[in-house]
C-alpha positions as CSV (number, residue, x, y, z in Angstrom):
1,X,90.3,100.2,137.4
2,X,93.1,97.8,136.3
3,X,96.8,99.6,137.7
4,X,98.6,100.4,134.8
5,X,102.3,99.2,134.2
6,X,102.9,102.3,131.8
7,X,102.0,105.9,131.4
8,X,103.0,108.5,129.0
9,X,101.8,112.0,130.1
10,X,101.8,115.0,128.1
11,X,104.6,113.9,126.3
12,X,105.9,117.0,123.8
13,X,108.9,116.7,121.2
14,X,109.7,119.3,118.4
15,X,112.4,119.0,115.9
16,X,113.3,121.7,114.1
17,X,110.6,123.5,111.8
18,X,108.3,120.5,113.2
19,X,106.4,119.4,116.5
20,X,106.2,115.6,116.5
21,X,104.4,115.5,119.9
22,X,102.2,117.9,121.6
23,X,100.3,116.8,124.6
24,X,100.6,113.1,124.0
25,X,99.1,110.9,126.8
26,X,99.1,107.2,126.3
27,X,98.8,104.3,129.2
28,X,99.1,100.6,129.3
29,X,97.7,98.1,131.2
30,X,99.1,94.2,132.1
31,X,98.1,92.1,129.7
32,X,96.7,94.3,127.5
33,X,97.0,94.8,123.7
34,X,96.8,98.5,123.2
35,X,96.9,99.8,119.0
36,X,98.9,102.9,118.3
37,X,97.1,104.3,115.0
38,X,98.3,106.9,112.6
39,X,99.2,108.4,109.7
40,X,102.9,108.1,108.8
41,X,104.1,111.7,110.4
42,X,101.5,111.3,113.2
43,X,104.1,110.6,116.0
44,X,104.1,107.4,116.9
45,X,107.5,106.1,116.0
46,X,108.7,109.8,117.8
47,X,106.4,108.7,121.1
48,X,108.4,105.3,121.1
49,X,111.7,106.3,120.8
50,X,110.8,108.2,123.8
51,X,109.8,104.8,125.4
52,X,112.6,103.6,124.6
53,X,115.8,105.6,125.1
54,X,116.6,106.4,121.5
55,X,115.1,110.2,121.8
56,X,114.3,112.2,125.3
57,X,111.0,114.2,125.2
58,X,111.4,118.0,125.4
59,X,108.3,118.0,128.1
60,X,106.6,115.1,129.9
61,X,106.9,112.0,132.4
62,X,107.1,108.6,132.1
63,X,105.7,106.2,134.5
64,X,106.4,102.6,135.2
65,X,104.4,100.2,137.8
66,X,103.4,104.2,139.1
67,X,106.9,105.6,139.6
68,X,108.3,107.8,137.5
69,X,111.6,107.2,135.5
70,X,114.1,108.7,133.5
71,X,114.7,106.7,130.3
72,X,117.9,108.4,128.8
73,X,119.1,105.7,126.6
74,X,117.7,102.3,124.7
75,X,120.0,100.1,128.2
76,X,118.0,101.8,131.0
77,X,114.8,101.4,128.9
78,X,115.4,97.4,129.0
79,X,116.3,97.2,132.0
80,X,112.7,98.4,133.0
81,X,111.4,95.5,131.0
82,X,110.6,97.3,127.9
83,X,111.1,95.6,124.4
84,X,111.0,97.1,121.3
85,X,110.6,95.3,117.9
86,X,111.4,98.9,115.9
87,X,109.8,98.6,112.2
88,X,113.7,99.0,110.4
89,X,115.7,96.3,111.9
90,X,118.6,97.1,114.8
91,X,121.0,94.3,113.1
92,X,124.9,93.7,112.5
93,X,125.1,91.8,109.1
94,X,128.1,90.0,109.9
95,X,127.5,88.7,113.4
96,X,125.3,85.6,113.9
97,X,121.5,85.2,114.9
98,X,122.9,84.8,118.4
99,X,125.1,87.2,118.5
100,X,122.6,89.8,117.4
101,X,120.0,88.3,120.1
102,X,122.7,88.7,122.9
103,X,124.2,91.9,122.2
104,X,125.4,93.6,124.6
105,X,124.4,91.1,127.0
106,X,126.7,88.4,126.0
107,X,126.7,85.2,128.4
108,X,129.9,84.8,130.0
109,X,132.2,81.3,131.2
110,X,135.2,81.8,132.7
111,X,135.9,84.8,132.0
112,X,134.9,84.7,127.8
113,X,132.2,85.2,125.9
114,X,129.9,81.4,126.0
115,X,129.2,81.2,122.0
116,X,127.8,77.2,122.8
117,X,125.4,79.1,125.7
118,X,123.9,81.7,123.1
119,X,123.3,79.6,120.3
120,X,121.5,76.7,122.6
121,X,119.3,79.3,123.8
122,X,118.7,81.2,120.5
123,X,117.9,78.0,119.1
124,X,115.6,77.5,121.5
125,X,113.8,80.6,121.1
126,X,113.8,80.1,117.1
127,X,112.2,77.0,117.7
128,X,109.3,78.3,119.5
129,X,108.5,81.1,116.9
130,X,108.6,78.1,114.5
131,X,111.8,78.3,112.9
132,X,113.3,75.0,113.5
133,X,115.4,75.3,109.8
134,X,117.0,78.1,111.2
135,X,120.4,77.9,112.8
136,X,121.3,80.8,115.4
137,X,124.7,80.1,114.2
138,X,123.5,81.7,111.0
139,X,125.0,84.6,110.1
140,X,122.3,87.6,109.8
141,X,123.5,88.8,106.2
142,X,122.2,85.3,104.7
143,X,118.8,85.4,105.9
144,X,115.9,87.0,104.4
145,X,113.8,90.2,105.3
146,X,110.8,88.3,106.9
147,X,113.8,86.0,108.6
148,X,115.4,89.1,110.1
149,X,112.2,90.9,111.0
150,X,111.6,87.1,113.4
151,X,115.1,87.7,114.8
152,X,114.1,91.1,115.8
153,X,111.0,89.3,117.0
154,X,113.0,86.9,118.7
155,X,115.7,89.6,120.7
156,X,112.8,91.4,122.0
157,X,111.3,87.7,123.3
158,X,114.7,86.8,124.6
159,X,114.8,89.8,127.2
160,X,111.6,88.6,129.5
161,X,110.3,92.3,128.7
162,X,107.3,93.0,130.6
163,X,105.7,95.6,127.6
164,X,106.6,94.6,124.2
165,X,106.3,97.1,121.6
166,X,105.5,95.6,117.9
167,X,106.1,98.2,115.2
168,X,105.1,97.5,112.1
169,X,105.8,93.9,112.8
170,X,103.9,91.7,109.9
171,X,104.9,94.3,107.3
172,X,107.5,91.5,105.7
173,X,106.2,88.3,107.2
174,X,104.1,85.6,105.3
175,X,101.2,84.5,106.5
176,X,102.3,81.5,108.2
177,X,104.6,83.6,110.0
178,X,101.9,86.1,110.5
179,X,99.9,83.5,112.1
180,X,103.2,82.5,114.8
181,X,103.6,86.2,115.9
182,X,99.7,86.4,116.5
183,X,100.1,82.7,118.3
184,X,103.2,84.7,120.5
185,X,101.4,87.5,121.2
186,X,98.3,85.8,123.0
187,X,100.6,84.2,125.2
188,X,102.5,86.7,126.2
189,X,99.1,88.4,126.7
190,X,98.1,85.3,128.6
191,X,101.4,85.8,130.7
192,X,100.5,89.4,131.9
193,X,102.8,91.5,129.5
194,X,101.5,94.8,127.8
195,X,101.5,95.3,124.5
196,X,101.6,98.3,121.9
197,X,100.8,97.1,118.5
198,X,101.4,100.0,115.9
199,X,100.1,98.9,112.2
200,X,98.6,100.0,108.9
201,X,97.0,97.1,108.8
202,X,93.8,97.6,110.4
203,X,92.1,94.1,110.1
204,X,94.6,93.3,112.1
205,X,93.9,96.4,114.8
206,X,90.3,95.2,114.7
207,X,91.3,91.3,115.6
208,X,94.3,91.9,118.2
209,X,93.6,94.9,119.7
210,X,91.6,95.5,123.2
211,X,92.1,99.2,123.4
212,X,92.8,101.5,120.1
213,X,94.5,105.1,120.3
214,X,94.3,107.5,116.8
215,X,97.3,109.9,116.9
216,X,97.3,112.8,114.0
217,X,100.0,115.5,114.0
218,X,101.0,114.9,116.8
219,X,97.8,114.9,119.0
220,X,95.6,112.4,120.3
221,X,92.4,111.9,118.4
222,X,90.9,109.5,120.8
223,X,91.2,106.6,122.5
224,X,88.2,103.8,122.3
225,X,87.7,99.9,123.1
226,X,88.3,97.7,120.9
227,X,84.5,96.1,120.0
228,X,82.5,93.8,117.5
229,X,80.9,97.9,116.9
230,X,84.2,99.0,115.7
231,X,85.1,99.6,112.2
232,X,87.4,100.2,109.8
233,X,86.1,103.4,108.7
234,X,86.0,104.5,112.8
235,X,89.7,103.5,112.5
236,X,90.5,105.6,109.4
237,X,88.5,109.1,110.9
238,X,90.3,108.6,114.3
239,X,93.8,108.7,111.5
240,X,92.9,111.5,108.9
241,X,89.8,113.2,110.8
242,X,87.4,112.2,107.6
243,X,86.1,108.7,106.7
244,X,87.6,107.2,103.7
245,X,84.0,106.3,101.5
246,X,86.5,104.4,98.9
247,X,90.2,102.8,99.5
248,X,90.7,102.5,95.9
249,X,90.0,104.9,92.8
250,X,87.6,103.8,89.9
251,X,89.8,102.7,86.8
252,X,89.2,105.9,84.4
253,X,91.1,104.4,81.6
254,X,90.9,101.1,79.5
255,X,94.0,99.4,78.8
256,X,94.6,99.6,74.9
257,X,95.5,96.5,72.5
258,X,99.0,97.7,71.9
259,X,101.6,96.1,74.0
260,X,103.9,98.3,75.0
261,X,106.5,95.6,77.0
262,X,107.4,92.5,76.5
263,X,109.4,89.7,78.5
264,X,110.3,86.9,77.4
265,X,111.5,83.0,78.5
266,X,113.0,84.3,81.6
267,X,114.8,82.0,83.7
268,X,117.6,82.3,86.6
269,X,118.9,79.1,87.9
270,X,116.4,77.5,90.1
271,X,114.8,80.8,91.1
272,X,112.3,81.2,88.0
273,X,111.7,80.2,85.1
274,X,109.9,80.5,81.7
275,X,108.5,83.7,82.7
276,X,106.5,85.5,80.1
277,X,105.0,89.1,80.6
278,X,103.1,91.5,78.3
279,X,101.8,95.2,79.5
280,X,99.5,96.8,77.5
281,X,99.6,100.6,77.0
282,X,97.6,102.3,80.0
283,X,97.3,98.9,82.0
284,X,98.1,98.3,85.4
285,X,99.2,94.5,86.2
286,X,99.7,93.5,89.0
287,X,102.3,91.1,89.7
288,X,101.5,88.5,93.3
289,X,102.7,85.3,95.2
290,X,103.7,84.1,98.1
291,X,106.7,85.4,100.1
292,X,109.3,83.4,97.9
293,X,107.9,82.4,94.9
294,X,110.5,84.6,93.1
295,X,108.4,87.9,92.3
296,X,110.8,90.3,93.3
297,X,114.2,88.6,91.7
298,X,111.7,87.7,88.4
299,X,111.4,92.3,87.8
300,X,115.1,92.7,89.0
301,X,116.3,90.7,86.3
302,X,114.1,91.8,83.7
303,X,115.4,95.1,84.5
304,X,118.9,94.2,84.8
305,X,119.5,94.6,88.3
306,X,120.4,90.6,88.8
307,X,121.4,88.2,86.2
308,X,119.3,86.4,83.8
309,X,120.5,82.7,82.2
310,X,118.2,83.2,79.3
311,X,115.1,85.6,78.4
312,X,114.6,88.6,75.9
313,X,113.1,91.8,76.9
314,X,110.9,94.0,74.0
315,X,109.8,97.4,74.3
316,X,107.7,98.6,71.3
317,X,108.0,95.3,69.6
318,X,111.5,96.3,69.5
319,X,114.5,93.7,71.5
320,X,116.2,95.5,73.8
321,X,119.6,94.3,73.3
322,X,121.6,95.1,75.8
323,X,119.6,94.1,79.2
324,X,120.6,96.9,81.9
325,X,119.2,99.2,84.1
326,X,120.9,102.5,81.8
327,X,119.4,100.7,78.7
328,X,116.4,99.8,79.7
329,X,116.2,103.3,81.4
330,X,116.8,105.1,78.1
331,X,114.0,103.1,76.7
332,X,111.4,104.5,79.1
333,X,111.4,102.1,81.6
334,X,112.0,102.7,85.5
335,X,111.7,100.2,88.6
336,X,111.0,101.4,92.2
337,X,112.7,98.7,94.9
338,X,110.9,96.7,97.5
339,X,113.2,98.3,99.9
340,X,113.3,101.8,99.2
341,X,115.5,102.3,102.4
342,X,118.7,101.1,101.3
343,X,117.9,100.3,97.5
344,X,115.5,103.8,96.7
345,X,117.3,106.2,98.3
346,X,120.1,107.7,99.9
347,X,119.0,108.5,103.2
348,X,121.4,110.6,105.0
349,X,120.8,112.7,101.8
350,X,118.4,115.3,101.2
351,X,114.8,115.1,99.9
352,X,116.5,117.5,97.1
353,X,119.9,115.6,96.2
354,X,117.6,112.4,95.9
355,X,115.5,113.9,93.6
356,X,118.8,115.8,91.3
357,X,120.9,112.2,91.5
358,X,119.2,110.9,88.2
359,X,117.9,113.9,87.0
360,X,121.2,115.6,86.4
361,X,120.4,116.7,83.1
362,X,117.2,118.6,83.9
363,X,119.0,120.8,86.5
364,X,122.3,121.5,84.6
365,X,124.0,123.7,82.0
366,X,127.4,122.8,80.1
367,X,127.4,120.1,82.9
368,X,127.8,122.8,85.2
369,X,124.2,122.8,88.6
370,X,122.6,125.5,87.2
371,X,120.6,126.7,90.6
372,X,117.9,128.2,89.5
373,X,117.1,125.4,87.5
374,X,117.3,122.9,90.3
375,X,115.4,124.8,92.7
376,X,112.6,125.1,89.8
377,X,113.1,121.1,89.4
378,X,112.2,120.1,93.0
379,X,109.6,122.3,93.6
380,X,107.6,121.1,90.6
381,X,107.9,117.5,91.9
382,X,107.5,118.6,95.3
383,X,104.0,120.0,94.3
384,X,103.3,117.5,92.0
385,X,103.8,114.6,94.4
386,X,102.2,116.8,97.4
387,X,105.5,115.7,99.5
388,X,104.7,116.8,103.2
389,X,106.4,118.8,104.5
390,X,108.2,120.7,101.4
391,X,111.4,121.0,103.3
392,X,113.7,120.0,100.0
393,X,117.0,120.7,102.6
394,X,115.2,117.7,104.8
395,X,117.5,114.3,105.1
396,X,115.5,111.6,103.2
397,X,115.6,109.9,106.5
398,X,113.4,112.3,108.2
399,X,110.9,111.8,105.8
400,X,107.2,109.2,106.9
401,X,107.2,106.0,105.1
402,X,104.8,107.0,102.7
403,X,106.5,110.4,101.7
404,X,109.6,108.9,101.0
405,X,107.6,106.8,98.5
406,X,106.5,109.6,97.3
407,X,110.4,111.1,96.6
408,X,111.0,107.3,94.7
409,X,108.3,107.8,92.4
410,X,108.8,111.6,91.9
411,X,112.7,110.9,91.0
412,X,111.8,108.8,88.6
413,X,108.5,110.1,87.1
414,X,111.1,113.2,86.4
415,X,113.1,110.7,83.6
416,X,109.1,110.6,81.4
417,X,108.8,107.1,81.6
418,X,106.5,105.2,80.2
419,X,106.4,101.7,82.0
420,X,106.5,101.9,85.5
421,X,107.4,99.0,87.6
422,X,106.6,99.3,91.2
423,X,107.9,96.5,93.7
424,X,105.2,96.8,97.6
425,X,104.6,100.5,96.3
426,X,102.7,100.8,99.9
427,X,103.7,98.7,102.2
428,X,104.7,100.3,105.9
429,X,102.6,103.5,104.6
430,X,99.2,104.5,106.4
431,X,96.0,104.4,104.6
432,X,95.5,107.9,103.3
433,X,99.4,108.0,102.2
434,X,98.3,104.6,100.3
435,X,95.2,106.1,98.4
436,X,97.5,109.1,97.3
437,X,99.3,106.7,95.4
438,X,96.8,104.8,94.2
439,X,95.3,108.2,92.4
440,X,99.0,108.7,91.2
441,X,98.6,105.4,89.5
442,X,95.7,106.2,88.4
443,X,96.3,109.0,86.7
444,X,99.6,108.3,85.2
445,X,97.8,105.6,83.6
446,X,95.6,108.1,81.8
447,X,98.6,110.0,80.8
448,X,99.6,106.9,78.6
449,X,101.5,105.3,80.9
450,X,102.0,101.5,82.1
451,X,102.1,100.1,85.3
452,X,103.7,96.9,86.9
453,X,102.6,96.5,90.4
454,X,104.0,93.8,92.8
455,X,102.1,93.7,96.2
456,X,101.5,90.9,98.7
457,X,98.1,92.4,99.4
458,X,95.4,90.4,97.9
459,X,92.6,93.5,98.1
460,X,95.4,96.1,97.0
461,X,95.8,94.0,93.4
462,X,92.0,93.7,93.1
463,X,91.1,97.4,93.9
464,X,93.7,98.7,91.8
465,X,94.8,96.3,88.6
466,X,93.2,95.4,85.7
467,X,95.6,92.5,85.5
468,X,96.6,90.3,87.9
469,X,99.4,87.3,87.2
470,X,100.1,84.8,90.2
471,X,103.7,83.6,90.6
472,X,104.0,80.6,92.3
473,X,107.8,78.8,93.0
474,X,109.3,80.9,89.8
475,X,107.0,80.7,87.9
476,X,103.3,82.5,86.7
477,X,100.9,79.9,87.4
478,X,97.4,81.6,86.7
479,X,96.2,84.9,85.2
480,X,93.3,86.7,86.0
481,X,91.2,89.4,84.2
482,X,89.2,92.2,86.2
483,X,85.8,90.7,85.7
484,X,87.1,87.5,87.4
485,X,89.3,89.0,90.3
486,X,88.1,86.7,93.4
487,X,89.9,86.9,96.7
488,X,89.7,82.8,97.2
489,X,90.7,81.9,93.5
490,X,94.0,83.9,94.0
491,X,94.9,82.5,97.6
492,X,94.6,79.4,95.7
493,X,96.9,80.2,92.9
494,X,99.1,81.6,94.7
495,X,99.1,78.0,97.1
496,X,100.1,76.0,93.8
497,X,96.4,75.7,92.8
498,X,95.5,76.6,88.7
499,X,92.0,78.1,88.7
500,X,92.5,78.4,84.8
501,X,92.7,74.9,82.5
502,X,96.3,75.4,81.2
């Protein structure tokens, strides 16, 4: 058997009211790519903070190259070669690419701090994750979120780490960038590093992975070989103990003929432009495009949230005059963020406080908390949303990925809306946590309401919508009914390519 460089054995944590780890036992090998599978909750982020310095284990031994070590903070974990690309990014704004890369490591002349040294080599490493347009002189605040997910990429490349850990790592990239990480990964494979890949995304588990472990509260499920006899339903059982027979729920509700929103010649400098929307009562459109092409900033300024040069919003057949996110609130409208970490909630804040902040109110007399009507108020959306676990007092923060969703669409299904628009409503949340919300949908849908998805998931749009529009550079380029939904035709689109005769 091949030596490994890693073990984890019988790894325990608890927190309190919860045991993140019980028993967990998980090896590496040299040039291996081992997949860390899981529900949000499972563990797994707990199990790498472990690895890497950020949180001690309560019971358990760590082993590297056979010895065993004492990792007691995120320094001694890299000096024993171990890189962590963490899913929410370990950045300064305000310092540079380089600096970031360099931190705490800075390269030293003469006694200072050799800016001209970083930023050669930065630049250097940009280059070979193809970033050449990049400058590590940039500062970090000005780049995007798939541009600061490749920085994180490139800090973890710039330390010579002998296992790389990549959580959650395509989550915000495009595909061409998708393609570079894989293209880094098989050759740092090639070069005898081990790798833990930990992803929702199981085509990709299926096409990187050699070996596959399923964690689930806390425990191991099992841990198999990666094989051509491997599928995505083994994947899924090894998560939530049960096979998933359908991702997606059937549509029990027909979008009516009454449009219910309306947007309007929409245009923002050179972002987008001439965008026109309609939603139909009960319809679920979904909104996609490549990483770019403006989706996001096209719903933020509809809603109010960024400017607008020119463009009229209608709810009801009624202009809204006064475009803003309080107006357009009081008319029934609500928007949840891409980034729900720093735009969706407050998260050193509790579950409950998120949930009261616009739903004053509900929970108040003569503007005075009225407690027994707040406690009444978050349990009902507690229930109602099935947030695990119902620990209101809980910081936001110490919520999974895909019960913090949950909170965002529970705050705001507490205002009665009635047009819903959800920007990557799933993305960095585990299968079962996705087909929750997907039954959500669904059944807000048959309450009377409408829906606005924006997702970069091609199968996502086409399991859930029956609408979907294709945005490409600012503006919608195609449009596509249920009945014509084709995975090809809206790669195409979304490349620059009309399937539809204008």
């Amino acid at each position: 058997m091949t030596e490994n460089i890693l073990e984890m054995k019988n790894i325990s944590k608890s927190f309190p009211g919860v045991k993140a780890l019980d028993q967990v036992s998980f090896d590496l090998r040299p040039g291996e790519i081992h997949a860390l599978i899981g529900e949000n909750g499972a563990g797994k982020s707990t199990l790498i903070k472990c690895l890497g310095g950020q949180q001690m284990q309560d019971e358990g031994d760590i082993y590297i190259d056979g010895k065993k070590v004492e990792i007691t903070n995120a320094k001694v974990s890299r000096d024993y070669g171990i890189g962590i690309i963490y899913q929410e990014f370990n950045l300064v704004p305000a310092f540079t690419i380089a600096e970031n890369i360099y931190l705490g490591r800075e390269y030293k002349k003469n006694g200072m701090i050799d800016r001209a040294g970083m930023i050669r080599d930065a630049d250097e490493i940009l280059n070979s994750l193809g970033q050449e347009n990049i400058s590590a002189n940039t500062p970090v605040f000005k780049l995007s979120t798939s541009q600061q997910q490749m920085i994180e990429i490139c800090k973890a490349i710039s330390t010579n780490s002998r296992i790389v850990v990549f959580d959650e790592p395509t989550a915000v990239l495009t595909q061409k960038e998708t393609e570079l990480l894989f293209q880094i990964i098989a050759r740092l494979k090639e070069q005898g590093v081990g790798i833990i890949y930990i992803t929702h995304r199981l085509d990709e588990v299926l096409q990187l992975s050699d070996r596959i472990t399923g964690l689930r509260d806390g425990v191991v499920t099992r841990t198999i070989n990666n094989g051509p006899d491997v599928t995505k339903d083994d994947l899924v059982a090894m998560m939530v103990g049960r096979k998933l027979d359908a991702y997606y729920p059937a549509r029990t509700v027909e979008p009516s003929d009454e449009v219910i929103f309306e947007a309007r010649n929409f245009s923002y400098r050179r972002i987008f432009s001439d965008v026109n929307i309609k939603l139909h009562k009960s319809e679920i459109l979904g909104v996609c495009g490549l990483v770019g092409a403006g989706r996001t900033e096209t719903m933020k300024s509809i809603f109010g949230v960024l400017p607008h040069d020119s463009g009229e919003v209608f709810i009801d057949g009624k202009k809204v005059e006064h475009i803003s996110p309080h107006e357009l609130i009081k008319h029934g409208m609500v928007l949840l963020p891409e980034d729900r970490k720093n735009e969706g909630l407050s998260l050193m804040q509790t579950a409950a406080i998120n949930l009261c902040i616009p739903n004053f109110d509900q929970i108040s007399k003569r503007g005075l908390v009225d407690s027994r009507l707040r406690s009444k108020f978050v349990d009902k959306f507690f229930n109602l949303l099935s947030v695990r676990p119902p620990l209101p007092n809980r910081l936001a923060i110490n919520f999974s990925g895909g019960n913090q969703q949950k909170l965002i669409i529970a705050k705001w299904l507490a205002r009665n809306p009635r047009i819903l628009v959800m920007d990557e409503p799933t993305r960095g949340i585990d299968v079962n946590a996705k087909a929750e919300i997907y039954n959500i949908m669904n059944e807000l849908t048959e309450q009377g309401m409408s829906i606005i998805m924006i997702s970069s998931e091609m199968a996502e749009l086409m399991g859930v919508c029956d609408r979907i529009m294709v945005m490409y550079e600012g503006r919608f380029i195609d449009e596509f009914t249920r009945d014509e939904f084709d995975e090809q035709n809206l790669a195409r689109a979304q490349s620059g390519i009309r399937v539809h005769a204008s």
